[in-house]
C-alpha positions as CSV (number, residue, x, y, z in Angstrom):
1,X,-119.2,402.8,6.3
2,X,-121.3,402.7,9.3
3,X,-120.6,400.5,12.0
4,X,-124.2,398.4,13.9
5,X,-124.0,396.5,16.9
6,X,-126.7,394.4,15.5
7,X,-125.4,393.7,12.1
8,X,-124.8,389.7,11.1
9,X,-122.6,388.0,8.7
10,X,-122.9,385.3,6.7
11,X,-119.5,384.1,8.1
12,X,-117.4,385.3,11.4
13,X,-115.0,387.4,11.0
14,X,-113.0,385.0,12.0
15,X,-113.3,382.9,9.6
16,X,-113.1,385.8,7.0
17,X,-109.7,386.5,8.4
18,X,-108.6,383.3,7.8
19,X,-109.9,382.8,4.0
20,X,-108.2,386.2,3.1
21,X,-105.0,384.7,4.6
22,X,-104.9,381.8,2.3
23,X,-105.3,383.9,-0.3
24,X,-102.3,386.3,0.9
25,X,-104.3,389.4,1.9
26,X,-104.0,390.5,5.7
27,X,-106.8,392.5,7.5
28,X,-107.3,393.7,10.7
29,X,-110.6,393.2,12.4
30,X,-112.1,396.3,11.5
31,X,-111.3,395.9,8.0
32,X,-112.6,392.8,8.2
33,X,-115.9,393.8,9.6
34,X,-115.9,396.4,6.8
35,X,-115.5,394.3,4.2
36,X,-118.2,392.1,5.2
37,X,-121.0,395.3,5.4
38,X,-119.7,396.5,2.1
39,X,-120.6,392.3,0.8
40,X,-123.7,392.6,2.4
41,X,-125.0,396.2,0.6
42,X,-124.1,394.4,-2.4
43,X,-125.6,391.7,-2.5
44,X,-128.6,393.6,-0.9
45,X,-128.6,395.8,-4.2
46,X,-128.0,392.9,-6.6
47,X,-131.8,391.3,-5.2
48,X,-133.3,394.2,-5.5
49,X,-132.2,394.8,-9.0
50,X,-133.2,391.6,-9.7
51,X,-136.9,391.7,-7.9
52,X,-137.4,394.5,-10.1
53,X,-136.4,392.7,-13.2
54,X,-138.8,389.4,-12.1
């Protein structure tokens, strides 16, 4: 997965960290970070799919 500079989440990955603690999984930061881009293509795909369907 590539890595931007200027990429953005939804949530920190802070706060990321700390919801995947509560539910008993621990991530580093990077893993964190790649989680959240790999969230983001998905959802990305799921509009477009939709926007085509519409």
């Amino acid at each position: 997965m590539s890595k931007t500079k200027d990429f953005k989440h939804i949530i920190s990955i802070d706060e990321a960290m700390e919801i995947f603690k509560r539910n008993g999984l621990i991530f580093n930061r990077d893993q964190v970070r790649e989680i959240l881009e790999f969230m983001d293509k998905i959802a990305k795909l799921v509009v477009e799919e939709y926007v085509k369907r519409v």
